[in-house]
Structure formats: structure tokens, C-alpha cells
DSSP file (Angstrom, degrees, kcal/mol; ACC not computed):
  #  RESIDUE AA STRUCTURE BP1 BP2  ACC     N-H-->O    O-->H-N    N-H-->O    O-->H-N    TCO  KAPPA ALPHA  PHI   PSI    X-CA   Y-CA   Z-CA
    1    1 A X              0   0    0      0, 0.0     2,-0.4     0, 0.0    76,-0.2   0.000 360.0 360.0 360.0 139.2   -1.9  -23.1  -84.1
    2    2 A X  E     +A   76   0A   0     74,-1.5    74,-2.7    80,-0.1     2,-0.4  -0.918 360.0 172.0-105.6 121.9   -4.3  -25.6  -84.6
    3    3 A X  E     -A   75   0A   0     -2,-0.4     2,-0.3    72,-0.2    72,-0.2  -0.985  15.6-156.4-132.3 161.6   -8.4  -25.2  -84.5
    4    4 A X  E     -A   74   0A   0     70,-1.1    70,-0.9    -2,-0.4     2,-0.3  -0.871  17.0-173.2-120.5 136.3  -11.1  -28.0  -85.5
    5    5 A X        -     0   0    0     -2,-0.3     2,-0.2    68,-0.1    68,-0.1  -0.907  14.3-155.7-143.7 160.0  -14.5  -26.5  -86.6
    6    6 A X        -     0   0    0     -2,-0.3     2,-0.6    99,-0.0    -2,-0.0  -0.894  14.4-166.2-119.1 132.1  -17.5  -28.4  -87.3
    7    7 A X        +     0   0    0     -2,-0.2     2,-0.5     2,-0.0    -2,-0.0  -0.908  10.1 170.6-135.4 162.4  -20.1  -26.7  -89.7
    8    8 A X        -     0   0    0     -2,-0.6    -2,-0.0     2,-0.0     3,-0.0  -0.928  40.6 -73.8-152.2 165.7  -23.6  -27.6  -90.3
    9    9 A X        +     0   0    0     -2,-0.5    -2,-0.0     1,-0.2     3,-0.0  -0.374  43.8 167.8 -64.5 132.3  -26.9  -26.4  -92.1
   10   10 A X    >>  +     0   0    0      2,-0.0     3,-1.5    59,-0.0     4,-0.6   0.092  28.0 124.5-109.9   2.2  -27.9  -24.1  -90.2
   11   11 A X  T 34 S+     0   0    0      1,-0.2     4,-0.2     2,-0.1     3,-0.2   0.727  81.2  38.2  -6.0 -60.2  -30.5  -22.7  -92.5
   12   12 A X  T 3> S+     0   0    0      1,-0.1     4,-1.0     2,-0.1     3,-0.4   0.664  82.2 105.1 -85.4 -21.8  -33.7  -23.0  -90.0
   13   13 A X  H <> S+     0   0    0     -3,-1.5     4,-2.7     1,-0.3     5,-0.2   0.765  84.2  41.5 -51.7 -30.4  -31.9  -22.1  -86.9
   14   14 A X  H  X S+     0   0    0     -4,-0.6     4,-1.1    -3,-0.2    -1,-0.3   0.923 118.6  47.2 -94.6 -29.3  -33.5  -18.6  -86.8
   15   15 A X  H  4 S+     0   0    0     -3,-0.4     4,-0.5    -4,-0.2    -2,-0.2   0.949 115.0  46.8 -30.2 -69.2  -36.8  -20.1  -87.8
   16   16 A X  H >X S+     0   0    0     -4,-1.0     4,-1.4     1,-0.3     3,-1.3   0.744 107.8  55.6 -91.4 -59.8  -36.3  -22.9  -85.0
   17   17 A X  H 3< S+     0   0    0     -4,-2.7    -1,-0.3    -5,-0.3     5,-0.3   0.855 111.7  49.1 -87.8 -15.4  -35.1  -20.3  -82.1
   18   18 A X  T 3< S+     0   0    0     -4,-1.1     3,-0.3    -5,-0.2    -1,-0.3   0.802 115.1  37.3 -68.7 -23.1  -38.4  -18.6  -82.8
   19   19 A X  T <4 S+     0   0    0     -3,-1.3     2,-0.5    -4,-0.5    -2,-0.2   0.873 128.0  42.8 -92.2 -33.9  -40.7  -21.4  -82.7
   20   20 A X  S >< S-     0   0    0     -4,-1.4     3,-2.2    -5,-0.1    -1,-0.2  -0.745  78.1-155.2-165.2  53.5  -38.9  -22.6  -80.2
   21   21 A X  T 3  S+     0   0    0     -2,-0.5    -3,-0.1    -3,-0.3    -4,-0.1  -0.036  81.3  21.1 -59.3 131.9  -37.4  -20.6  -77.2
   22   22 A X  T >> S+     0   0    0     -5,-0.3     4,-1.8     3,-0.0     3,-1.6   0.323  82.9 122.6 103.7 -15.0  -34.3  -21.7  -75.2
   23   23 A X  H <> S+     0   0    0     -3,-2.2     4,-1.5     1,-0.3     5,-0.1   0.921  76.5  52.8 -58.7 -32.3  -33.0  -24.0  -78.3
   24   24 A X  H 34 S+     0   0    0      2,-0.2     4,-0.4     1,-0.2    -1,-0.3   0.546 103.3  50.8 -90.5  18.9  -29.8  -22.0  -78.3
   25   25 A X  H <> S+     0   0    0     -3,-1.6     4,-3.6     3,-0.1    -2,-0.2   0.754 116.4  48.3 -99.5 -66.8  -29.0  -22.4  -74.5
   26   26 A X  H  X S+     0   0    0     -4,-1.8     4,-0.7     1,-0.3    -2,-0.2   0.605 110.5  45.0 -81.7  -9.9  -29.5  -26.3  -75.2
   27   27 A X  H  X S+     0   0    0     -4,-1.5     4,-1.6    -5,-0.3    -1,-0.3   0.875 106.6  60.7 -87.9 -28.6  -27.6  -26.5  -78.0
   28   28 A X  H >> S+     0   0    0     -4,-0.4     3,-3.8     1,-0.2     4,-0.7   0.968 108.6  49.6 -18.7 -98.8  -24.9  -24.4  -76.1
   29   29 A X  H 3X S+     0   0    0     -4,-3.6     4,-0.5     1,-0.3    -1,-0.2   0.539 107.9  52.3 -12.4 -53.2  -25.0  -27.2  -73.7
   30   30 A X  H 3X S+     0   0    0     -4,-0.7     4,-1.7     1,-0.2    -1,-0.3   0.774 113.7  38.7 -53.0 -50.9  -24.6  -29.6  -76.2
   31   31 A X  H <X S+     0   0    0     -3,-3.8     4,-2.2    -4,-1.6     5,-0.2   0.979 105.5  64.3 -80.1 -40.8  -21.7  -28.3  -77.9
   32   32 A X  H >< S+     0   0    0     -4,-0.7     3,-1.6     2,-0.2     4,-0.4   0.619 110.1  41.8 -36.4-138.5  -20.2  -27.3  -74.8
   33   33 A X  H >< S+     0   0    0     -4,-0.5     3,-7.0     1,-0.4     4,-0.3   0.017 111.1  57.4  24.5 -90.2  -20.0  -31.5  -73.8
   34   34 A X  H 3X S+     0   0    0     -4,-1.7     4,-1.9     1,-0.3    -1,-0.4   0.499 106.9  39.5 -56.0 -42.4  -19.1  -32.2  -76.8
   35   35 A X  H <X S+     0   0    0     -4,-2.2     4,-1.4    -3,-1.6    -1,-0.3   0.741 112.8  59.0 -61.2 -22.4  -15.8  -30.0  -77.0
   36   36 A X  H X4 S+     0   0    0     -3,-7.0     3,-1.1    -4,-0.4     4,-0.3   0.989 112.7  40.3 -59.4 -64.2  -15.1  -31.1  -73.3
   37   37 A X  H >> S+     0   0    0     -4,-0.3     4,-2.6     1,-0.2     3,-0.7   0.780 115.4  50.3 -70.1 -18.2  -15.1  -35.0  -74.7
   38   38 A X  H 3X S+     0   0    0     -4,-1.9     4,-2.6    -5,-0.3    -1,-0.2   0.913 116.6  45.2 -75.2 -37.7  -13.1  -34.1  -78.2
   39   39 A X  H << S+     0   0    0     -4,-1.4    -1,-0.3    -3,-1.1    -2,-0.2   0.476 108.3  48.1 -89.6  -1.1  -10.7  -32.4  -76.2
   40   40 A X  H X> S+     0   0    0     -3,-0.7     3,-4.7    -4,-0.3     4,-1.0   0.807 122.7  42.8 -99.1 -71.3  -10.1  -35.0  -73.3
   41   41 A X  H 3X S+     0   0    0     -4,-2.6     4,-0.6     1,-0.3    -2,-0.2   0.682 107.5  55.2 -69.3 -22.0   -9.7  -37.8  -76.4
   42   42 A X  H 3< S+     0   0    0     -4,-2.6    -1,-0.3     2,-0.2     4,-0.3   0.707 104.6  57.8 -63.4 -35.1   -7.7  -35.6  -78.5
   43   43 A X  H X4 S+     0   0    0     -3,-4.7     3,-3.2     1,-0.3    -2,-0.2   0.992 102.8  53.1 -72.6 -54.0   -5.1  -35.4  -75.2
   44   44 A X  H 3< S+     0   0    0     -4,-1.0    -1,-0.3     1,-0.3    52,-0.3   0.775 119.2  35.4 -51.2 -22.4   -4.7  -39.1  -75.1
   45   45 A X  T 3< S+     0   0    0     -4,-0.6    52,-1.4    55,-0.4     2,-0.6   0.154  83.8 100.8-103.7  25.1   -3.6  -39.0  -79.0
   46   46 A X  S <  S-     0   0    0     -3,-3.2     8,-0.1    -4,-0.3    52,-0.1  -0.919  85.6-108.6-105.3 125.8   -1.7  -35.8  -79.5
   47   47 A X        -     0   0    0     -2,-0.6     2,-0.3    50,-0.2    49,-0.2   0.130  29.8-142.5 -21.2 159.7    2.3  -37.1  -79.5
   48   48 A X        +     0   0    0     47,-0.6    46,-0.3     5,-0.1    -1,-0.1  -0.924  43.7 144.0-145.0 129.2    4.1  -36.1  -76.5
   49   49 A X  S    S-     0   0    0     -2,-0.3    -1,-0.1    44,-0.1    -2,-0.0   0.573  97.4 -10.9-125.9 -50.6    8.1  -34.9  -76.5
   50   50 A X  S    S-     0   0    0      0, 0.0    -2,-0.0     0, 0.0     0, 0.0   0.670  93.3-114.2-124.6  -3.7    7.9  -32.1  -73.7
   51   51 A X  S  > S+     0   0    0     -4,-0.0     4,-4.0     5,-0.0     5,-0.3  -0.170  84.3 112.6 112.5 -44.9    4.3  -31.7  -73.2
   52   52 A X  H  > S+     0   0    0      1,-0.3     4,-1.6     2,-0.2     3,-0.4   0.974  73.3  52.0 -69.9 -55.7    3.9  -28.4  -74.3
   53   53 A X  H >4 S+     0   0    0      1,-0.2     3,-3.4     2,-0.2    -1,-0.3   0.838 113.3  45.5 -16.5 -67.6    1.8  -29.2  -77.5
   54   54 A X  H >4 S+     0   0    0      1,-0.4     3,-1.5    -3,-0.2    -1,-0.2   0.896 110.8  53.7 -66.9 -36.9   -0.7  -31.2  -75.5
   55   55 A X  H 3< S+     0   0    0     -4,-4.0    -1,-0.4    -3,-0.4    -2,-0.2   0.705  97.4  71.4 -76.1  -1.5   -0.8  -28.5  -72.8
   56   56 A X  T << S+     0   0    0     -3,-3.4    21,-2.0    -4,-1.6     2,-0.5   0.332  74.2 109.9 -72.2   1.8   -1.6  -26.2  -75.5
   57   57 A X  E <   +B   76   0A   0     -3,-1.5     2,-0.3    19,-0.3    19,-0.2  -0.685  40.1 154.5-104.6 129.0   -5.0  -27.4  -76.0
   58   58 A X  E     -B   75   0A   0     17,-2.3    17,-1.6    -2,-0.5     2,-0.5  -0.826  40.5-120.5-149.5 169.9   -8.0  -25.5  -75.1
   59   59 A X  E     -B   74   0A   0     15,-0.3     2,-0.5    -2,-0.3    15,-0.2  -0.890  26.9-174.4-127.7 115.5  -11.9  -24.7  -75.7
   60   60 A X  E     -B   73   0A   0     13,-5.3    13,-3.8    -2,-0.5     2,-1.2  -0.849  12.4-149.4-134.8 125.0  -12.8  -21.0  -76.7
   61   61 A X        -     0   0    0     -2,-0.5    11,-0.3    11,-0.2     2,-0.1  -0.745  13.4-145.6 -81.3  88.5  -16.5  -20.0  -76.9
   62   62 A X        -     0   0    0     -2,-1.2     2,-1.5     9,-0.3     9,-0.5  -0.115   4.7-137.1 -64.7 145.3  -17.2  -17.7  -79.1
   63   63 A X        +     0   0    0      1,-0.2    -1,-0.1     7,-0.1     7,-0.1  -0.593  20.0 176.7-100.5 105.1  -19.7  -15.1  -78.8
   64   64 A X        -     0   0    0     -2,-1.5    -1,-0.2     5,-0.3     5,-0.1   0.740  26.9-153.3 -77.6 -17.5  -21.5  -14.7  -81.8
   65   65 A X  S >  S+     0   0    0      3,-0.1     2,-2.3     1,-0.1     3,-1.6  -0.151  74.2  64.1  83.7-175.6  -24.4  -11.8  -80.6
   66   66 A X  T 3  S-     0   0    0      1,-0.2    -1,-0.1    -2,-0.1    -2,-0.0   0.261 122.1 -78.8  50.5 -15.4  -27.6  -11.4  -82.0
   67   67 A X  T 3  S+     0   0    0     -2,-2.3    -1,-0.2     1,-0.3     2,-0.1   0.525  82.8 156.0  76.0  16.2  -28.8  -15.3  -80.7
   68   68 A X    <   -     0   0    0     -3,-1.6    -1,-0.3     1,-0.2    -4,-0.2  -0.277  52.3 -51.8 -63.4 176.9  -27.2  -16.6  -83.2
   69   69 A X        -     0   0    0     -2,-0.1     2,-0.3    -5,-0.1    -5,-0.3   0.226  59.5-118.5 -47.4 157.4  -25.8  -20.3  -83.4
   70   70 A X        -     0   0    0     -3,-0.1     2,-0.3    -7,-0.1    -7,-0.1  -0.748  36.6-161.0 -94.6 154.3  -23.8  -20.8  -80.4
   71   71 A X        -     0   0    0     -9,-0.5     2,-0.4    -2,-0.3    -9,-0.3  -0.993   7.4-167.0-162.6 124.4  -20.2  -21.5  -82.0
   72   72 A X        -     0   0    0     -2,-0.3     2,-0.5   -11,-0.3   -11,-0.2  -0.998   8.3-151.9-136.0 124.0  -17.2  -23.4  -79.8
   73   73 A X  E     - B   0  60A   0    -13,-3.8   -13,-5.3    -2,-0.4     2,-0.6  -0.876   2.5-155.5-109.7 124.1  -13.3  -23.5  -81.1
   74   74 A X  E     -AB   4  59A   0    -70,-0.9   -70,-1.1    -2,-0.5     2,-0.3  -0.956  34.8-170.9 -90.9 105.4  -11.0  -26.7  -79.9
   75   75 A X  E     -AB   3  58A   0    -17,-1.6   -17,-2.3    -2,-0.6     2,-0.6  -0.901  36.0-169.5-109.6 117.8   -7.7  -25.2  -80.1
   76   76 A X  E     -AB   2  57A   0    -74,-2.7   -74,-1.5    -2,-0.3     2,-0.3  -0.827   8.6-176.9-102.3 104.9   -4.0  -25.9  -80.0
   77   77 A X        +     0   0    0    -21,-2.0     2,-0.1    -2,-0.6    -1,-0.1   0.034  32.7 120.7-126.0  47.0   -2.2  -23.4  -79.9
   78   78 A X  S >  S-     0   0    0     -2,-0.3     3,-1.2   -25,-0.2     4,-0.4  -0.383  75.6-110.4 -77.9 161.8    1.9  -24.3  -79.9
   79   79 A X  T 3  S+     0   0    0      1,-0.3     3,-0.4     2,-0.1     4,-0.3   0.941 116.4  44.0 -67.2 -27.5    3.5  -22.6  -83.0
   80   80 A X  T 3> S+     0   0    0      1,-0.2     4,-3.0     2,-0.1    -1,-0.3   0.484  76.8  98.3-102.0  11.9    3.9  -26.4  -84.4
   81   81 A X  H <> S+     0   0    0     -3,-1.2     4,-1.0     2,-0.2    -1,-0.2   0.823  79.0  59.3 -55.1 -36.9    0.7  -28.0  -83.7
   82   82 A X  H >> S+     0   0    0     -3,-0.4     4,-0.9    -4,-0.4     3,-0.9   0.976 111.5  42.7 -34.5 -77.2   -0.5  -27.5  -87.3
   83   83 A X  H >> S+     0   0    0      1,-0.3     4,-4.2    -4,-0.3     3,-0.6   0.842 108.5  50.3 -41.6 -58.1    2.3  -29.3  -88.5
   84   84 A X  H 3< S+     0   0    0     -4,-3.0    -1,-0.3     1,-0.2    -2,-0.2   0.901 114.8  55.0 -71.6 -24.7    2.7  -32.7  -85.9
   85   85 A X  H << S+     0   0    0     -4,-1.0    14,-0.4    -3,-0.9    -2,-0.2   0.431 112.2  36.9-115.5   9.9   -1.1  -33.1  -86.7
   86   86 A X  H << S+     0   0    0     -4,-0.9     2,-0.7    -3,-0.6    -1,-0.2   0.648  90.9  87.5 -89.0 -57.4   -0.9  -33.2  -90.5
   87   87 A X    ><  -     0   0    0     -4,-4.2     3,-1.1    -5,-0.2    -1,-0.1  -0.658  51.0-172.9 -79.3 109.4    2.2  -35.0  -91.3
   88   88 A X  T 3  S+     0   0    0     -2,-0.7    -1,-0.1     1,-0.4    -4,-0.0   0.459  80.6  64.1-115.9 -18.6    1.1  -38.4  -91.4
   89   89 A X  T 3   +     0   0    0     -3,-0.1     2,-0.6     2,-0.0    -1,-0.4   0.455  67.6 112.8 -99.7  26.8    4.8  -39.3  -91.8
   90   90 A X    <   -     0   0    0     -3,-1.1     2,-0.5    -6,-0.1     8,-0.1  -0.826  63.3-139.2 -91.9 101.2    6.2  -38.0  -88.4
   91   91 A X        -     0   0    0     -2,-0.6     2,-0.8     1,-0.1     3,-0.1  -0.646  14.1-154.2 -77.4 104.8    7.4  -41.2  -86.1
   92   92 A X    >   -     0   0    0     -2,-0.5     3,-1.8     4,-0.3    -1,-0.1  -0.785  14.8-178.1-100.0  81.9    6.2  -40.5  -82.5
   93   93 A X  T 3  S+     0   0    0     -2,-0.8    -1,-0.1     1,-0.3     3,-0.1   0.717  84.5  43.0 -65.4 -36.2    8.6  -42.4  -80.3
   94   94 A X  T 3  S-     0   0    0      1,-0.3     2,-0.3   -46,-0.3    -1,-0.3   0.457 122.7 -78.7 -89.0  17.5    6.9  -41.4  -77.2
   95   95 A X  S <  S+     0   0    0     -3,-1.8   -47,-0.6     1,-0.1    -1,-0.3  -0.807  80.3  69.8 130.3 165.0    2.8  -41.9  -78.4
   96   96 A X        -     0   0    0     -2,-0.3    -4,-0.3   -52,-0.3     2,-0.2   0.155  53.4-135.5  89.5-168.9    0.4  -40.3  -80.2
   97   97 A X        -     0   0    0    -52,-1.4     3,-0.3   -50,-0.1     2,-0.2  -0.954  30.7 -79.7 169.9 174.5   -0.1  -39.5  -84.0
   98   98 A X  S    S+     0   0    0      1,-0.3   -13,-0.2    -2,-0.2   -12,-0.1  -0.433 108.8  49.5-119.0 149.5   -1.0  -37.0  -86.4
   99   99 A X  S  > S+     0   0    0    -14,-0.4     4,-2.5    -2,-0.2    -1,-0.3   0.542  73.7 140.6  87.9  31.2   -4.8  -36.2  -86.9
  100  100 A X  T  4 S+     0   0    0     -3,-0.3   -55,-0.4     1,-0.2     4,-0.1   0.527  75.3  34.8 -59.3  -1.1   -5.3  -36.0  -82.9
  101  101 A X  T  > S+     0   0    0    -16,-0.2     4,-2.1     2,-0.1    -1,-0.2   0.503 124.2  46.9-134.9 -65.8   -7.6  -33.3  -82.6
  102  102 A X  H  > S+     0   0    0      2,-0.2     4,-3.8     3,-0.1     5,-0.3   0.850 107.3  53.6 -54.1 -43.5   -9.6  -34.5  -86.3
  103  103 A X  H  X S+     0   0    0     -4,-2.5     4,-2.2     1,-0.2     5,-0.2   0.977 112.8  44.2 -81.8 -77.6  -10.0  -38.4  -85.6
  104  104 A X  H  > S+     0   0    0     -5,-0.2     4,-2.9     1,-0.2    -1,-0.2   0.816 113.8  58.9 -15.5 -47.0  -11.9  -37.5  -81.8
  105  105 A X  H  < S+     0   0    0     -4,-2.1    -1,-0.2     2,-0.2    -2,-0.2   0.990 111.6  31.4 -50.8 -73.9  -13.8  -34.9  -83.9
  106  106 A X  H >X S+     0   0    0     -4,-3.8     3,-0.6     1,-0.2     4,-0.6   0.905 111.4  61.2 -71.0 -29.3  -15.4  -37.0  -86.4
  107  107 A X  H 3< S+     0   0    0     -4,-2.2    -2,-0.2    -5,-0.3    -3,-0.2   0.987 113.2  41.5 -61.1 -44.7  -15.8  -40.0  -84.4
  108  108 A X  T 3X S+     0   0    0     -4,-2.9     4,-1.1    -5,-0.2     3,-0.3   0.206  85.5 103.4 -97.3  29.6  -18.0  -37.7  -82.1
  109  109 A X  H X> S+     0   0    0     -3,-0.6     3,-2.5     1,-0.2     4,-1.3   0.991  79.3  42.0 -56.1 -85.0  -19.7  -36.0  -84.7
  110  110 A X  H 3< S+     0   0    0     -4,-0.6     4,-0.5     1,-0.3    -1,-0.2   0.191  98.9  68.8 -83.5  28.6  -22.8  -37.8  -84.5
  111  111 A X  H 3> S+     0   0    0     -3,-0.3     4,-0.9    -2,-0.3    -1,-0.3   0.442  93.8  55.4 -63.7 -16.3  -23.3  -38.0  -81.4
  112  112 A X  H <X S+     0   0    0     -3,-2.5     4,-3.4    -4,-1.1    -2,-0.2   0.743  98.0  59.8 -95.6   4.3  -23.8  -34.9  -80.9
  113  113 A X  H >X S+     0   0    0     -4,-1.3     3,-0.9     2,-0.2     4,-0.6   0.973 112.2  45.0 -57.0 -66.4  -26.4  -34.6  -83.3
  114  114 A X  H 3> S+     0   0    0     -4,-0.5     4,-1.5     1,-0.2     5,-0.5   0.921 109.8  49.9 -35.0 -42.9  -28.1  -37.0  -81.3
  115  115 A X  H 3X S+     0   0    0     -4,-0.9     4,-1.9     2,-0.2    -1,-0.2   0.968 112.1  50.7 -63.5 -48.0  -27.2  -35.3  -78.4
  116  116 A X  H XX S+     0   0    0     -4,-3.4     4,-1.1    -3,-0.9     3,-0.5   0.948 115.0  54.1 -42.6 -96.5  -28.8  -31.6  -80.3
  117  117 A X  H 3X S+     0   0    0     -4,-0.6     4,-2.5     1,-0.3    -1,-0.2   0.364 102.0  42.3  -2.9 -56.3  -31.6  -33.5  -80.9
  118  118 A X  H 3X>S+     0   0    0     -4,-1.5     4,-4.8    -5,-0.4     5,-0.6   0.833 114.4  52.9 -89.5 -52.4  -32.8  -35.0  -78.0
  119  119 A X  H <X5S+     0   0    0     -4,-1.9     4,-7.3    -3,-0.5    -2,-0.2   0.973 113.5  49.3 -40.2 -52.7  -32.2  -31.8  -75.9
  120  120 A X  H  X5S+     0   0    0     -4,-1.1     4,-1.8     2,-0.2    -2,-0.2   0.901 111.2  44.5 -32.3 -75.1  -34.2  -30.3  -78.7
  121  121 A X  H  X5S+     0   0    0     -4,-2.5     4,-2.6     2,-0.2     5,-0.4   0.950 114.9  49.8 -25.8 -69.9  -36.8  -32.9  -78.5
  122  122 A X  H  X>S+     0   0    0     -4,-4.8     4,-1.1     1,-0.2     5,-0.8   0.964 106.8  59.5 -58.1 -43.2  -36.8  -32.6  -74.5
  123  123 A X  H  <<S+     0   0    0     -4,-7.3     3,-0.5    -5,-0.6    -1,-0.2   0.923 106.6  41.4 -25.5 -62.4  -37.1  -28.9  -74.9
  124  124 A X  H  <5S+     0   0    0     -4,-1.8    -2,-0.2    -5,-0.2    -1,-0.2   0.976 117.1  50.0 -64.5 -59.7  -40.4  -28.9  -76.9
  125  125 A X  H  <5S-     0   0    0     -4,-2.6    -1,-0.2     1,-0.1    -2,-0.1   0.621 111.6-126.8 -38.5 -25.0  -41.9  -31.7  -74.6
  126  126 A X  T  <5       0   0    0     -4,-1.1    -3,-0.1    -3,-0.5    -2,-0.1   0.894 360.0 360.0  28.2  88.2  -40.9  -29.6  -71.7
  127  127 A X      <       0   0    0     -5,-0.8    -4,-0.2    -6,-0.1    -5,-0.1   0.210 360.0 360.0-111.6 360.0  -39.1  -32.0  -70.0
């Protein structure tokens, strides 16, 4: 099984949801998108031999309690997924290639800060 996490300071956050009600709702949102798109580009790159890898791939929202950070796992979860998306020497006759799940990940890393952000922003404006 394969999972991608992202982590980030999160230092202020319980500062932040105080000043600032509904910021974990909109960051929800946020993160939610963001796992939809990582995991729609991740499908177009993960190799394909029978399928079942690629159909392994899923979004699990964890529930953290308390109002703490909202927290979203992109998951593959065939017994070899680990493996095709690590070895960088694995020849993938039909597509794909190994960092399918990581390369999507980082590339849309900062956009969703931007994306956190501006929700953020529009929160406080109250727009």
C-alpha cells in the first residue's frame, strides 16, 4: 500500500480557528479539491498491466476530533503499489512510471496554498 501525505506548520492553526471561525471547514474544502485533482493526475501516470493498481487508488478523510486540522490520505492500496512507484528502474510497456502518486503531489502543492489562502482571505472578508 501506498499513501502520500503532505505536512505543514501548523503551529497557529488553533490560534487561527479561534480568531477566525469556519477556517477549518474552508480548508477542508480546500484539501478535499486538492486530493480529487492529485488523484485524477496520479491515474493518468500510475503504469497499467491489469488495472488493478490504478483501480486501487482512493481518498480517505480522516477524522482528527477536537477541530483540529482537517487531514486527507491519497491512497493505493494493491499489495505492490509501494514498490511500482519507487523503482525508478521498472520498464512500463503499457504507460505510466514510478513516482505517480508523488510527482501530481508536489506539482500541486502550491496551489493549494494559494487555494488555503484565498478561502482564508474570503472567509475574513466575508465573502
Amino acid at each position: 500500500m501506498l499513501t502520500a501525505t503532505a505536512t505543514f506548520d501548523l503551529s497557529n492553526f488553533q490560534r487561527i480557528k479561534k480568531i477566525v471561525p469556519g477556517v477549518s471547514l474552508v480548508i477542508k474544502d480546500a484539501l478535499d479539491e486538492y486530493a480529487e485533482k492529485v488523484l485524477a493526475e496520479s491515474q493518468t501516470l500510475v503504469p497499467v498491466e491489469t488495472g488493478n493498481l490504478r483501480d486501487s487508488g482512493e481518498i480517505d478523510y480522516i477524522d482528527v476530533g477536537g477541530g483540529n486540522f482537517p487531514q486527507v490520505a491519497i491512497t493505493y492500496t494493491a499489495d505492490y503499489a509501494l514498490y511500482i512507484h519507487e523503482d525508478l528502474q521498472l520498464n512500463h510497456p503499457n504507460g505510466g512510471q514510478a513516482k505517480y502518486l508523488e510527482q501530481p503531489m508536489n506539482e500541486d502543492a502550491p496551489e493549494l496554498i494559494k487555494n488555503i489562502q484565498t478561502r482564508i482571505t474570503n472567509l475574513i472578508m466575508g465573502e
